[in-house]
PDB file with one MODEL, atoms N, CA, C and O in Angstrom:
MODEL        1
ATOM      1  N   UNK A   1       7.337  -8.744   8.354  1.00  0.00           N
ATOM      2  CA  UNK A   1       6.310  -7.776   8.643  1.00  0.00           C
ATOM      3  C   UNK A   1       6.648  -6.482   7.886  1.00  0.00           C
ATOM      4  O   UNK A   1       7.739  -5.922   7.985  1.00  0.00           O
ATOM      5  N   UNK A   2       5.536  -6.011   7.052  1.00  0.00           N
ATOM      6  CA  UNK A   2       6.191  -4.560   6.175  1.00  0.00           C
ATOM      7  C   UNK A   2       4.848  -3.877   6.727  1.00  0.00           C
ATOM      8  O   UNK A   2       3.699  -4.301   6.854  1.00  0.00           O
ATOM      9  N   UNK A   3       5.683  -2.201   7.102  1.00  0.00           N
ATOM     10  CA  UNK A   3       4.502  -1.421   7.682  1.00  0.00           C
ATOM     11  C   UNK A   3       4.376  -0.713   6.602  1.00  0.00           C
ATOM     12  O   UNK A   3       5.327  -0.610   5.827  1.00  0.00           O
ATOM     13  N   UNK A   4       3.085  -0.055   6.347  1.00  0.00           N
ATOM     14  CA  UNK A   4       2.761   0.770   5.765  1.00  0.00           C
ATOM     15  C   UNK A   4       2.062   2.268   6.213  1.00  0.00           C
ATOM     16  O   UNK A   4       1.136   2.477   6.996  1.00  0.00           O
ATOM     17  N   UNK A   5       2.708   3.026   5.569  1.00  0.00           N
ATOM     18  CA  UNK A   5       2.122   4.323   6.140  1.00  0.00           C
ATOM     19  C   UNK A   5       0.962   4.918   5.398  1.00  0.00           C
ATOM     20  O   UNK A   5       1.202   5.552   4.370  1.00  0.00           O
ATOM     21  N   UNK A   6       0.024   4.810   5.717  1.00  0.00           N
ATOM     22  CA  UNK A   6      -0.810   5.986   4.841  1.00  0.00           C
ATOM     23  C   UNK A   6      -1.722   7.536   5.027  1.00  0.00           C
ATOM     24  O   UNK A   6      -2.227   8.064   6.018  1.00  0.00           O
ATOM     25  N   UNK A   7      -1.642   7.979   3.446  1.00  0.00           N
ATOM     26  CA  UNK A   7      -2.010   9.510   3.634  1.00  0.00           C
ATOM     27  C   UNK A   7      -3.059   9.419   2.549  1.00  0.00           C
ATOM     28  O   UNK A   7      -3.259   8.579   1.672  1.00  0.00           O
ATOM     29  N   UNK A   8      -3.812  10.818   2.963  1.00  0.00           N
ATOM     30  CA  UNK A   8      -4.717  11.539   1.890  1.00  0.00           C
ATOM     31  C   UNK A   8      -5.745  10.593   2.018  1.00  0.00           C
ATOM     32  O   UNK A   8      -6.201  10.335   3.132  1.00  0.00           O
ATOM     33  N   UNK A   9      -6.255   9.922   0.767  1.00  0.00           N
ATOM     34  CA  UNK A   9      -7.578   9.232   0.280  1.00  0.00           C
ATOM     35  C   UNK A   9      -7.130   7.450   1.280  1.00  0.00           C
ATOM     36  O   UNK A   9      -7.806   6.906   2.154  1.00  0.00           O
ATOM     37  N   UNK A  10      -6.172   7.122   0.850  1.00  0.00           N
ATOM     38  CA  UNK A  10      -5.773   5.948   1.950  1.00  0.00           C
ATOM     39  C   UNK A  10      -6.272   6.066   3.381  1.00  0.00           C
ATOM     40  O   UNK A  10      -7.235   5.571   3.967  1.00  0.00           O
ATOM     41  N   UNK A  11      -5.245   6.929   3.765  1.00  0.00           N
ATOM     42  CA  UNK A  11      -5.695   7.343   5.163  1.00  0.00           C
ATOM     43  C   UNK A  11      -7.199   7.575   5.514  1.00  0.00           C
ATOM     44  O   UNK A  11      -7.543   7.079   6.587  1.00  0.00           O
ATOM     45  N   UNK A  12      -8.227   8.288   4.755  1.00  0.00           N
ATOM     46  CA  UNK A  12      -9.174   8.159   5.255  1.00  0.00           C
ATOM     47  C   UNK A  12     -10.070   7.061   5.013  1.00  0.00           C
ATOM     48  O   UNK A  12     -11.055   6.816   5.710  1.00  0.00           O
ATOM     49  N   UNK A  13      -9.708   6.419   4.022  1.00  0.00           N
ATOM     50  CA  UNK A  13     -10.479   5.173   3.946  1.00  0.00           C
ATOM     51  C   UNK A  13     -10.524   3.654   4.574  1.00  0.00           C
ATOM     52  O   UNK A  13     -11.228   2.659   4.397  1.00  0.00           O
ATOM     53  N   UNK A  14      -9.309   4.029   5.467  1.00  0.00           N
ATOM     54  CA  UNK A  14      -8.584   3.261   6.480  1.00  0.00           C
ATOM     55  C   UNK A  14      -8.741   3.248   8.154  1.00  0.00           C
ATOM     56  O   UNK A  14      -8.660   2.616   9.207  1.00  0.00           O
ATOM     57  N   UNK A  15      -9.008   4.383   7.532  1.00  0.00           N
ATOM     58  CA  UNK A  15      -9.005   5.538   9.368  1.00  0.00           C
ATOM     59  C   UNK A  15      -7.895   4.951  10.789  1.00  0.00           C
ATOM     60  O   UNK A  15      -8.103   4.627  11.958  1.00  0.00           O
ATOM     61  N   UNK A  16      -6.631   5.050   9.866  1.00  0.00           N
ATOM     62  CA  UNK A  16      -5.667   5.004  10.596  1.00  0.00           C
ATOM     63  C   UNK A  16      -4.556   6.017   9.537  1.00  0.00           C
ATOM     64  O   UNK A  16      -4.787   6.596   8.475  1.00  0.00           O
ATOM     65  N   UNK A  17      -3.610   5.937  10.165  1.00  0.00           N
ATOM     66  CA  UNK A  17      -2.300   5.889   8.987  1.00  0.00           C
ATOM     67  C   UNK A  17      -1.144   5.381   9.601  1.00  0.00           C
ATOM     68  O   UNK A  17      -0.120   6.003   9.884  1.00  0.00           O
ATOM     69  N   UNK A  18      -1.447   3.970   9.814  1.00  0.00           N
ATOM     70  CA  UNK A  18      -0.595   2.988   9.506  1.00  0.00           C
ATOM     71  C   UNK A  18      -0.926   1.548   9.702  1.00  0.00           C
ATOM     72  O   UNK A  18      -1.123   1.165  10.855  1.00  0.00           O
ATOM     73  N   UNK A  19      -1.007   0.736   8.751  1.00  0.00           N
ATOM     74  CA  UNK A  19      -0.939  -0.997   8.532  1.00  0.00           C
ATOM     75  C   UNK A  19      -0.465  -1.482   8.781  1.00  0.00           C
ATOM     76  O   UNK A  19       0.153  -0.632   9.422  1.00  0.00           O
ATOM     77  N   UNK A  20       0.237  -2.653   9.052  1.00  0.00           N
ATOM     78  CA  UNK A  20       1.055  -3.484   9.659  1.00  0.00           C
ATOM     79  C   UNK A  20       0.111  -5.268   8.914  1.00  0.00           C
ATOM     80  O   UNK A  20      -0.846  -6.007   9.146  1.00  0.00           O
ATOM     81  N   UNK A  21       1.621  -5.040   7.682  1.00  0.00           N
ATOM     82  CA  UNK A  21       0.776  -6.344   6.802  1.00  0.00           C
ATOM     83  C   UNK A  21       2.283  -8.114   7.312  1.00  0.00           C
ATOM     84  O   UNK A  21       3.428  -8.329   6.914  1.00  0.00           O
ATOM     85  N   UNK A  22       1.462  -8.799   8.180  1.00  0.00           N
ATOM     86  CA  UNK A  22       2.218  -9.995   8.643  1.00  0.00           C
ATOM     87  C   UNK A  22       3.119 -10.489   6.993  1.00  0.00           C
ATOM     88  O   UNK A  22       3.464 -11.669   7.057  1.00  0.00           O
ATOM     89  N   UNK A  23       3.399 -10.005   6.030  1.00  0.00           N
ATOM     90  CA  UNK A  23       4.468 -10.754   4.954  1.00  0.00           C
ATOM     91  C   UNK A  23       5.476 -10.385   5.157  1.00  0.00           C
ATOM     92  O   UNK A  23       5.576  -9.229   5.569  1.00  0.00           O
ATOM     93  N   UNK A  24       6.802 -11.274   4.942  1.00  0.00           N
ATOM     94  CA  UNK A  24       7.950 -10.570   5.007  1.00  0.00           C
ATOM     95  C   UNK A  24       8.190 -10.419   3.291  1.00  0.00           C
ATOM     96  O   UNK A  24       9.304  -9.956   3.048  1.00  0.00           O
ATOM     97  N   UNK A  25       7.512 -10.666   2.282  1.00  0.00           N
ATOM     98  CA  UNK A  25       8.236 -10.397   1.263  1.00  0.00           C
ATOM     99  C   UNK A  25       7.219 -10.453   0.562  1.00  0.00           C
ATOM    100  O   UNK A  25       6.639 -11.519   0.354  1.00  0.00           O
ATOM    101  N   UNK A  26       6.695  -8.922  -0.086  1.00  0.00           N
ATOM    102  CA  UNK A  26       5.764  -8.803  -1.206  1.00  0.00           C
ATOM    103  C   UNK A  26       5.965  -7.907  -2.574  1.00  0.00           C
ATOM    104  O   UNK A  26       6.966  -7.193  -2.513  1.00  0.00           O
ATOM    105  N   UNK A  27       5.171  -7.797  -3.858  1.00  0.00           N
ATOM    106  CA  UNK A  27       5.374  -7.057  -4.142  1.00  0.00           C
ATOM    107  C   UNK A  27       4.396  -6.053  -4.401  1.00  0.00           C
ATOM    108  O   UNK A  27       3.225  -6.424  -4.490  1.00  0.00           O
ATOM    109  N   UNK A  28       4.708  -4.691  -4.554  1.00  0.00           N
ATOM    110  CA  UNK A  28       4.163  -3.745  -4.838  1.00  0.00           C
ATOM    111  C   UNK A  28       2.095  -3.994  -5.086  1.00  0.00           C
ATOM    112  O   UNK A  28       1.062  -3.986  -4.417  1.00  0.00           O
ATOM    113  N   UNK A  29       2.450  -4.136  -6.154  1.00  0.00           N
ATOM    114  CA  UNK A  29       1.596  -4.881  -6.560  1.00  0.00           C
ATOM    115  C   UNK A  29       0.720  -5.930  -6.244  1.00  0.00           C
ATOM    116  O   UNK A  29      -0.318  -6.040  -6.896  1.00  0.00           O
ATOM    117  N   UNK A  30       1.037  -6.884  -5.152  1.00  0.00           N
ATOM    118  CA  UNK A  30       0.430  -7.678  -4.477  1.00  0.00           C
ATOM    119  C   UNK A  30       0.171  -7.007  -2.981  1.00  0.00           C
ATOM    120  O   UNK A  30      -0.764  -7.306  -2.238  1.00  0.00           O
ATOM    121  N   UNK A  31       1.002  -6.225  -2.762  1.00  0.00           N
ATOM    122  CA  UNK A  31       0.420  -5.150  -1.778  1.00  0.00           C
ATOM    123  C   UNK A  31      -0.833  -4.266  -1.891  1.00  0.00           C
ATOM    124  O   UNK A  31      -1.699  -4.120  -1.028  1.00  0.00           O
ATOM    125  N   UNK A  32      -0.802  -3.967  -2.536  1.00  0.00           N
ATOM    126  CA  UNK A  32      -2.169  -2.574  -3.085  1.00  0.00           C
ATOM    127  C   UNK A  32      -3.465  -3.596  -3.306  1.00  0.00           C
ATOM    128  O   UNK A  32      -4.593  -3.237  -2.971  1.00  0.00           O
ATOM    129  N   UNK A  33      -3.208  -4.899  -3.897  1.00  0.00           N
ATOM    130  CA  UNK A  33      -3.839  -6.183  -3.982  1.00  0.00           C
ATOM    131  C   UNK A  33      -4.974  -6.517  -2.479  1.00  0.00           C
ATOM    132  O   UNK A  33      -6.198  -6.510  -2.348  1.00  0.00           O
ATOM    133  N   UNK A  34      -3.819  -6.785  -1.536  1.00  0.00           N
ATOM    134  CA  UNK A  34      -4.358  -7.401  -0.287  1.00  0.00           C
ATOM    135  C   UNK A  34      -4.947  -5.950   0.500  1.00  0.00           C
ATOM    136  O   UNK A  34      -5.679  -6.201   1.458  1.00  0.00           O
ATOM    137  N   UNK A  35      -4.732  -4.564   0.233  1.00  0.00           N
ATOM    138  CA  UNK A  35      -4.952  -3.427   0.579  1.00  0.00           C
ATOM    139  C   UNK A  35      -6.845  -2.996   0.350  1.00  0.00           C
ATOM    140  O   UNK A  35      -7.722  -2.492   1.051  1.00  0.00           O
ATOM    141  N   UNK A  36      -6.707  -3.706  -1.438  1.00  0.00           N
ATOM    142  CA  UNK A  36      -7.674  -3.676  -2.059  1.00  0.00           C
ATOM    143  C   UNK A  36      -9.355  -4.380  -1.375  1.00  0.00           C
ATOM    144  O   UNK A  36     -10.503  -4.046  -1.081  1.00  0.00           O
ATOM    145  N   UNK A  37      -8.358  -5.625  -1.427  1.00  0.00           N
ATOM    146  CA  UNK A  37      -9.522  -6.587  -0.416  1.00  0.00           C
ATOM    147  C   UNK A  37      -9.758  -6.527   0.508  1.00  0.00           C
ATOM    148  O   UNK A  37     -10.747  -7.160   0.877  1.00  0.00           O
ATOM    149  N   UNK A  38      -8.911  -5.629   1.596  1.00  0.00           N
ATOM    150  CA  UNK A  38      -9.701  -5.990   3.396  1.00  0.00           C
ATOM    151  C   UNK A  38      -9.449  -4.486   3.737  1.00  0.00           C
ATOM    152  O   UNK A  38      -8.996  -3.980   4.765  1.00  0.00           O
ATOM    153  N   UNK A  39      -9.881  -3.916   2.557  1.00  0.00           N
ATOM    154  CA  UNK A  39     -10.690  -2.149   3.150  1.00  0.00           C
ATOM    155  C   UNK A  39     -11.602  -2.305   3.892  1.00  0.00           C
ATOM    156  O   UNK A  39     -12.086  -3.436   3.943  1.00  0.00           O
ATOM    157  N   UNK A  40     -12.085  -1.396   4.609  1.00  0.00           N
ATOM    158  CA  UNK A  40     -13.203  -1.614   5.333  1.00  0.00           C
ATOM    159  C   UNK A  40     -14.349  -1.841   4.818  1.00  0.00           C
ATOM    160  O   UNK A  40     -14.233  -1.155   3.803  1.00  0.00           O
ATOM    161  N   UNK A  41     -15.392  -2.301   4.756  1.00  0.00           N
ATOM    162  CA  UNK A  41     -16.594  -2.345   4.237  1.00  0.00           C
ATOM    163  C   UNK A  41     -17.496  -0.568   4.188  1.00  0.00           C
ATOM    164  O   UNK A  41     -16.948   0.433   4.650  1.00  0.00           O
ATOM    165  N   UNK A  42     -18.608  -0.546   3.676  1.00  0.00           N
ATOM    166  CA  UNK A  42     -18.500   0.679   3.504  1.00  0.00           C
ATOM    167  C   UNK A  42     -18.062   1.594   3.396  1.00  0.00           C
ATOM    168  O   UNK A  42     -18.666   2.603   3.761  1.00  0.00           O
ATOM    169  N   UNK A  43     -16.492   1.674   2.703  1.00  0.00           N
ATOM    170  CA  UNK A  43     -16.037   3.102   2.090  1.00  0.00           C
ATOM    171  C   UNK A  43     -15.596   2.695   0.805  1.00  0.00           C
ATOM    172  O   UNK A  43     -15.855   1.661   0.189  1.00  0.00           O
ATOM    173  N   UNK A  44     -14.636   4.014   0.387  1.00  0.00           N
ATOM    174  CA  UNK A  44     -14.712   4.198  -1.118  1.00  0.00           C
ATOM    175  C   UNK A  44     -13.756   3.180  -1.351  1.00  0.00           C
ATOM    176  O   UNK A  44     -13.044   2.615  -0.522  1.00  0.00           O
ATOM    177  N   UNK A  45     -13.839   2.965  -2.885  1.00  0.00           N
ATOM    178  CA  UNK A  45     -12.875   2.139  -3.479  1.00  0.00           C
ATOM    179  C   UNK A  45     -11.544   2.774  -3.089  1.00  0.00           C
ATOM    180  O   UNK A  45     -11.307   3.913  -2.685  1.00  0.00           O
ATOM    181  N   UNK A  46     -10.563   1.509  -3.366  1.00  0.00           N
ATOM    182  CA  UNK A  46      -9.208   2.120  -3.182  1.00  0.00           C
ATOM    183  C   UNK A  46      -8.412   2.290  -4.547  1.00  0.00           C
ATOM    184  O   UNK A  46      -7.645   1.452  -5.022  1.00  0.00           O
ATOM    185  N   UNK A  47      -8.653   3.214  -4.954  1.00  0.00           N
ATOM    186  CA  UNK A  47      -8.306   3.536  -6.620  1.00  0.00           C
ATOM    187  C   UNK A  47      -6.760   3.575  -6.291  1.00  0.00           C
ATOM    188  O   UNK A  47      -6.203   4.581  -5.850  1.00  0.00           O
ATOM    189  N   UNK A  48      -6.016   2.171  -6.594  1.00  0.00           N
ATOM    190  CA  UNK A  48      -4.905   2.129  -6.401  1.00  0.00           C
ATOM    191  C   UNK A  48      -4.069   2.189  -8.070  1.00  0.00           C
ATOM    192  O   UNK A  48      -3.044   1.542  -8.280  1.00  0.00           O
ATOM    193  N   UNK A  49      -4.574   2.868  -8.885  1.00  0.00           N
ATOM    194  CA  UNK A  49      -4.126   3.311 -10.337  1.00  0.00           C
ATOM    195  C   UNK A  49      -3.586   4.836  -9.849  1.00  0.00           C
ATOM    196  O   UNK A  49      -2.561   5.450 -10.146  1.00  0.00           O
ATOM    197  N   UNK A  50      -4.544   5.125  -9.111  1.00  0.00           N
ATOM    198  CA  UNK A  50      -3.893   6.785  -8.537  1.00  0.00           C
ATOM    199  C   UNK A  50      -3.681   6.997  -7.614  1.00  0.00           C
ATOM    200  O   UNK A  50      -4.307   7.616  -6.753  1.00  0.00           O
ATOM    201  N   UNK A  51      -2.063   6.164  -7.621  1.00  0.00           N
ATOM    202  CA  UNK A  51      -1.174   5.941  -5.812  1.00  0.00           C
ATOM    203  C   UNK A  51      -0.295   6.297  -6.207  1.00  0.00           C
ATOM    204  O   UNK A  51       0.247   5.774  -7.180  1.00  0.00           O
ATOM    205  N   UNK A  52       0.266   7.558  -5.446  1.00  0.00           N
ATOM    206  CA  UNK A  52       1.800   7.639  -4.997  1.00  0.00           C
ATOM    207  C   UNK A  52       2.681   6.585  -4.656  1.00  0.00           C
ATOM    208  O   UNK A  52       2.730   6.908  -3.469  1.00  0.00           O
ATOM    209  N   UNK A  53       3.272   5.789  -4.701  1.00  0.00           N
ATOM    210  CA  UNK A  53       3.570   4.745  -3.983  1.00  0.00           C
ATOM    211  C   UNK A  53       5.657   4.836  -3.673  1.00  0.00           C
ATOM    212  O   UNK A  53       6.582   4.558  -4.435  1.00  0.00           O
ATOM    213  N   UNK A  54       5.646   5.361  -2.183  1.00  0.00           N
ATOM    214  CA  UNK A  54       7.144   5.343  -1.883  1.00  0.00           C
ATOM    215  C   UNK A  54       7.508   4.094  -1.008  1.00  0.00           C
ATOM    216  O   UNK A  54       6.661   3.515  -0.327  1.00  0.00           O
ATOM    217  N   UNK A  55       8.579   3.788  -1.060  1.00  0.00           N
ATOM    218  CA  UNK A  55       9.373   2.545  -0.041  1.00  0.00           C
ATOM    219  C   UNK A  55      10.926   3.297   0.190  1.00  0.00           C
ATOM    220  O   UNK A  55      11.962   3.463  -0.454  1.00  0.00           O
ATOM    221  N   UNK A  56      10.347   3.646   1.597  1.00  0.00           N
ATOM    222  CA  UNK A  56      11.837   4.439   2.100  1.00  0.00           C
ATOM    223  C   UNK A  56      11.900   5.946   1.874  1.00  0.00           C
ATOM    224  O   UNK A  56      12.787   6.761   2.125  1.00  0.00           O
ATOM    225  N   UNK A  57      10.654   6.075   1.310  1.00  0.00           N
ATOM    226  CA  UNK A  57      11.575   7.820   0.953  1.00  0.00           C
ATOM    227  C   UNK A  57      11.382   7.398  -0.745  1.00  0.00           C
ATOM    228  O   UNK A  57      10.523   8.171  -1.167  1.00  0.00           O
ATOM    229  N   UNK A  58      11.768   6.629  -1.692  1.00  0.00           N
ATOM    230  CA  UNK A  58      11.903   6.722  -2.968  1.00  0.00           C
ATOM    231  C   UNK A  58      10.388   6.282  -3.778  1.00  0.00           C
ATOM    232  O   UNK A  58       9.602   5.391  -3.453  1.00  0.00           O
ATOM    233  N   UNK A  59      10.321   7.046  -4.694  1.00  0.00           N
ATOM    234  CA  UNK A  59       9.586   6.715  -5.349  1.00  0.00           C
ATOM    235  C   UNK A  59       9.530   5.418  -6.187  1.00  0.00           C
ATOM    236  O   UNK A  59      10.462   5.234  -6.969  1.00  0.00           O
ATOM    237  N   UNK A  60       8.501   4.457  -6.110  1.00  0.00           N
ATOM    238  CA  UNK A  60       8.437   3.289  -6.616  1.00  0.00           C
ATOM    239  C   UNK A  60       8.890   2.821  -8.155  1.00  0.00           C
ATOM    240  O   UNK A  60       9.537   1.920  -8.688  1.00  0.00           O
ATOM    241  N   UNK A  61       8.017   4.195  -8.580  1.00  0.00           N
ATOM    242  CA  UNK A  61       8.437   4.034 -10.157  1.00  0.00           C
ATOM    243  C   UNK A  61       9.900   3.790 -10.421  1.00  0.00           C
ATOM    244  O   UNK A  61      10.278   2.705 -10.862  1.00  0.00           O
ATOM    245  N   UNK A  62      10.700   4.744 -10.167  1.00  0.00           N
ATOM    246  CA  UNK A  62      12.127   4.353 -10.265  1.00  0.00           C
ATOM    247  C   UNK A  62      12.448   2.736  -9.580  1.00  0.00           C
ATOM    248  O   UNK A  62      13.524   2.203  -9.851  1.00  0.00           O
ATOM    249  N   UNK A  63      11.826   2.295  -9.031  1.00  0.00           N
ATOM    250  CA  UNK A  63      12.369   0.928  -8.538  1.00  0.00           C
ATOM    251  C   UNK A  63      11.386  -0.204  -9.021  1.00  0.00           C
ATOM    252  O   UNK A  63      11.071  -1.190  -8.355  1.00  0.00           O
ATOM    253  N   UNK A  64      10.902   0.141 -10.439  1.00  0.00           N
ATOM    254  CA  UNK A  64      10.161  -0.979 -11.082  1.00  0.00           C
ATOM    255  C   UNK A  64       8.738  -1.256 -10.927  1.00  0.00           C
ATOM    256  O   UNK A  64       8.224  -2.369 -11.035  1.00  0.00           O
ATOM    257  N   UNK A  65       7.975   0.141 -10.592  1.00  0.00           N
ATOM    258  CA  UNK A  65       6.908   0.324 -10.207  1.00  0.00           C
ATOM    259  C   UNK A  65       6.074  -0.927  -9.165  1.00  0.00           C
ATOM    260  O   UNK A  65       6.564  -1.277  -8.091  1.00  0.00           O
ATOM    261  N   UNK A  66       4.913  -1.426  -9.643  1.00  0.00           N
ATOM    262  CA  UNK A  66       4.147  -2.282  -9.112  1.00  0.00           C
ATOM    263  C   UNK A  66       4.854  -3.849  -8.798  1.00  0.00           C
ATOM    264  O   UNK A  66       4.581  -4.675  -7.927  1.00  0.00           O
ATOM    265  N   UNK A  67       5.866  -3.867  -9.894  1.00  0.00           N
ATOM    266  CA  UNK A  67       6.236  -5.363  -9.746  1.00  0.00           C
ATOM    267  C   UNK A  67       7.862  -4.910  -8.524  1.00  0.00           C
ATOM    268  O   UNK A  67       8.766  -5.707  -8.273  1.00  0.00           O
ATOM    269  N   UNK A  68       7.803  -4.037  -8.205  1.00  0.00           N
ATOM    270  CA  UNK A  68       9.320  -3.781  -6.708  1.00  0.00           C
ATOM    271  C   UNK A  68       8.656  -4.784  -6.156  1.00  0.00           C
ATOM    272  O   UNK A  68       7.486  -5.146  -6.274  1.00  0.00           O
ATOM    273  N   UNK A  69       9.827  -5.313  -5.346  1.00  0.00           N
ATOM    274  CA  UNK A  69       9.422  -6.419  -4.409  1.00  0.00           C
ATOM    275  C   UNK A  69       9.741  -5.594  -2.693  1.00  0.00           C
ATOM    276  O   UNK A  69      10.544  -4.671  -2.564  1.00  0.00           O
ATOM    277  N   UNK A  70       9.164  -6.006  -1.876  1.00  0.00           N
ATOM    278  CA  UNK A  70       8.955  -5.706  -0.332  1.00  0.00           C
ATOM    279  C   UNK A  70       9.651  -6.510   0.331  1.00  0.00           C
ATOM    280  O   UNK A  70       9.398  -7.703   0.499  1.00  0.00           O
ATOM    281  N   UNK A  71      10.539  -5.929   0.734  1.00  0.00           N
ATOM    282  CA  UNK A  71      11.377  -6.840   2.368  1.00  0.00           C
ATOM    283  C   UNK A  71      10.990  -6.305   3.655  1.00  0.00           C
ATOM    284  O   UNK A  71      10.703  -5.149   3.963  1.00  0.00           O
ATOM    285  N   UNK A  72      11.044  -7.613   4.514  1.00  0.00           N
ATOM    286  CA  UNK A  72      10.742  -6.571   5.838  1.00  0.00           C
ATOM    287  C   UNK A  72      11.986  -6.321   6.441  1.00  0.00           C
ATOM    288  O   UNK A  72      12.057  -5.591   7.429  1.00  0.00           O
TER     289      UNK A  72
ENDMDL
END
């Protein structure tokens, strides 16, 4: 299970800030993926080209951007 926290444009297009996605092992990239597809209906796209994206506190980029892999 990997939680996700979200802010800003996420957060409101979510209208929570926080997910809870049942994988124990994804990556980055296949995250923002399954994020992509079960937005809510009627709101904005999830322009996941212009994401902050941290795991832990660190910024993703340093850990291989989109292709980091997710543990739970």
């Amino acid at each position: 299970m990997i939680t996700v926290k979200l802010f800003g444009g996420a957060k409101k297009t979510f209208s929570t800030d926080q997910i809870i996605v049942n994988q124990d092992s994804l990556t980055i990239g296949e995250l923002l993926d399954f994020l992509a597809k079960n937005k809510p209906k009627n709101t904005n796209e999830l322009d996941t080209s212009n994401l902050l994206v941290a795991v832990n506190g660190v910024d993703s980029s340093t850990m291989g951007g989109f292709s980091a892999k997710l543990k739970a």
